[in-house]
C-alpha angles and dihedrals in degrees: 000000000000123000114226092187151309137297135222087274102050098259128134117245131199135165122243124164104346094321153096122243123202106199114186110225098012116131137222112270081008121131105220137178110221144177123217115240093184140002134207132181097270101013142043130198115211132160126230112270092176139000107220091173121036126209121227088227083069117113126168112256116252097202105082092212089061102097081050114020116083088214106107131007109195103056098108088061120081110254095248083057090051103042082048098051089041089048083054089043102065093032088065093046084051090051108033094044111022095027091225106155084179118134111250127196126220113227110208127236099204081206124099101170132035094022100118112101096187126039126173107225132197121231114215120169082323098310113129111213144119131271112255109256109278097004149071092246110118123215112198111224128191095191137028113210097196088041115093109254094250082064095054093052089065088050095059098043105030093135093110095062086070089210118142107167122022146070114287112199108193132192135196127179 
């Protein structure tokens, strides 16, 4: 199946029979096997089994939770390539819903780790970690790579919150 190019989500799409398929971790110009994990009437949601044909925006994740953890979803593209397809992105929000044809200009971070300053957390048993993307499975993690350090530190030392199942949202500035 061959991507043509990317979602709001960061998910390759491509067009088989009538619908829309929505493939994780497929890339833009790429030939990929997939599996369905779910099907609707005029979509379908699969993930990326093989990648036949691989595209030159592809870089190998640095975060060893990415292939598992639902917590980001554009790690295995170079960070010109992501700060390109998030500059389109909003460019076509702004067009399709607010109908803005203005020129925006992207202000670069220089960071590409530890820039978030909020991150939502799952609590399992008192693991901190993410869902899998598209799924209830949860995947502990000890680091997030995208998350500021302050906020790893609470991560990793997260005992004196006493939470053991829950959702944990937590903010740095």
């Amino acid at each position: 199946m061959k991507i043509e190019k990317l979602d709001n989500q960061g998910r390759g799409i491509a067009h088989e029979d009538g619908k829309i398929i929505f493939i994780n971790n497929a890339l833009p110009s790429e030939d990929v096997d997939y599996e369905i994990i779910y099907e609707k009437n005029k979509y379908c949601v699969a993930r990326s089994l093989n990648i036949k044909e691989e595209s030159n925006l592809r870089v190998i994740p640095k975060c060893p939770y990415y292939n598992e953890c639902g917590g980001c979803n554009l790690m295995h593209i170079g960070i010109d390539a992501e700060d390109d397809y998030k500059l389109n992105k909003v460019q076509d929000i702004l067009r399709n819903n607010g109908k803005v044809i203005a020129s925006i200009r992207l202000i670069k971070n220089n960071q590409e780790l530890f820039y978030r300053n909020k991150i939502t957390l799952k609590v399992r048993n008192n693991e901190y970690g993410y869902y899998n993307s598209n799924t209830h499975e949860f995947t502990k993690i000890l680091q997030c790579l995208l998350a500021n350090r302050a906020i790893n530190a609470i991560i990793n030392k997260h005992d004196f919150l006493s939470i053991e199942d829950g959702e944990i949202i937590i903010r740095t500035n």
